[in-house]
C-alpha positions in Angstrom: -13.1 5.8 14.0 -12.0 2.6 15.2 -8.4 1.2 14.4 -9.8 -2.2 14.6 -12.5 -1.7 13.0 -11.2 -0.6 9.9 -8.5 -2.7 9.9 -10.8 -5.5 9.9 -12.6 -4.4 7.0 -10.0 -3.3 5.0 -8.5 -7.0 5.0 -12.1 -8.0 4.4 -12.3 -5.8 1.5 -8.4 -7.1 0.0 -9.8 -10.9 -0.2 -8.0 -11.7 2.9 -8.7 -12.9 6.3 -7.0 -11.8 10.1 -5.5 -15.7 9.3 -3.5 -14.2 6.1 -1.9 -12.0 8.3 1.6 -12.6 8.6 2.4 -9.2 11.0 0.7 -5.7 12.1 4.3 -3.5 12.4 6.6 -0.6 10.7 7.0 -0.7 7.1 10.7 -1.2 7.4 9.7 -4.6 9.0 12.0 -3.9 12.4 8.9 -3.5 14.0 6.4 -6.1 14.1 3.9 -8.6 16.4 1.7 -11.0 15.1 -2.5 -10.6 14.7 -3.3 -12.2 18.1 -1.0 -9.0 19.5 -2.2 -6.6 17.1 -6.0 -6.5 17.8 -5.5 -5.3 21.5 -2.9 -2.4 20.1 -5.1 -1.9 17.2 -8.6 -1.1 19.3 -8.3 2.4 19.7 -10.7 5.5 18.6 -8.9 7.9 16.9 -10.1 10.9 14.4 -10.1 10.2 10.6 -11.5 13.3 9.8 -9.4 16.5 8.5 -7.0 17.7 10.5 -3.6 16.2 12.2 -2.6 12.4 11.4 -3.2 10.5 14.4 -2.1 7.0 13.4 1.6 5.8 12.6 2.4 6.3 9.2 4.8 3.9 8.4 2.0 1.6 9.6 1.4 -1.7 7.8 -0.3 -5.0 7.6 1.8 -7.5 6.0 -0.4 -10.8 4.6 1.5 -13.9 4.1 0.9 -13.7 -0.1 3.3 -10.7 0.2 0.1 -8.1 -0.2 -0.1 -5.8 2.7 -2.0 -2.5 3.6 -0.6 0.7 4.1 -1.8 4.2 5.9 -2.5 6.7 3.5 -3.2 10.3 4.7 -4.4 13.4 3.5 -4.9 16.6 5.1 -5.5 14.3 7.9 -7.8 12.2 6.7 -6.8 8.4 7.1 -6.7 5.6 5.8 -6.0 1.8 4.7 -4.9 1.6 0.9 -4.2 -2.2 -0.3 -0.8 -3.2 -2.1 -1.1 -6.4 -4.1 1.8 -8.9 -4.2 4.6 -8.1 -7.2 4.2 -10.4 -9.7 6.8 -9.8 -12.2 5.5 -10.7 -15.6 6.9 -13.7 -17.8 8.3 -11.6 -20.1 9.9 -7.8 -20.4 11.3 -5.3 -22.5 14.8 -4.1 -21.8 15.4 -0.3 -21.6 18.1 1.8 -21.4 17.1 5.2 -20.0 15.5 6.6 -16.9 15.4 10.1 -16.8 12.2 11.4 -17.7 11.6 13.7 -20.8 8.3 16.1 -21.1 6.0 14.6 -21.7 7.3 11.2 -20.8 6.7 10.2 -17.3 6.8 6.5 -17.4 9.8 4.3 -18.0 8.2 2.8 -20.7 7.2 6.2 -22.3 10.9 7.2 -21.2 12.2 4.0 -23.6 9.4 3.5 -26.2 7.9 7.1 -26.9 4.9 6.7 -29.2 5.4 7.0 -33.1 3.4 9.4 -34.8 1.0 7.2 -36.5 0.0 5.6 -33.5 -3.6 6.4 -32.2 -3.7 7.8 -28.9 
């Protein structure tokens, strides 16, 4: 597989263009060189197949609406998953609890458990 390649496609496939792109670095953000920089680090072949993860993992293409891909991996196999921008919504419940309960997993489960006439 090409890094490139893919890369280019999955910014394709997020709605975005190599112009969105506000940097190609680490996720932590210390890292980071602008798309012009990136394509000539980013052509390489590597395997995607099963086996050893070849590419950095912490790897990540910011876009300037805040979006940005991310490697996923498993068993070796790679990829680019896409991360939409947070967009808080206009309005929330409050909550008051955050350790989960079986069979709560979510906060909102955690804080608002279903009553017992409520269709599942």
């Amino acid at each position: 597989m090409n890094l490139l390649g893919e890369t280019k496609d999955a910014i394709s496939q997020s709605g975005h263009s190599t112009d969105d792109v506000r940097f190609v670095g680490s996720r932590d953000g210390k890292l980071g060189i602008p798309w012009s920089q990136a394509e000539k680090v980013l052509d390489i072949d590597y395997d995607d197949g099963y086996g050893g993860q070849e590419i950095a993992a912490d790897l990540v293409v910011v876009f300037t609406d805040g979006g940005f891909l991310r490697r996923e991996e498993y068993d070796g196999s790679e990829w680019w998953e896409y991360e939409p921008p947070f967009r808080g919504p206009e309005t929330q419940k409050p909550f008051g609890r955050v350790k989960r309960t079986y069979p709560a997993y979510s906060l909102e489960d955690i804080n608002y458990p279903m009553e017992a006439d409520d269709e599942l």
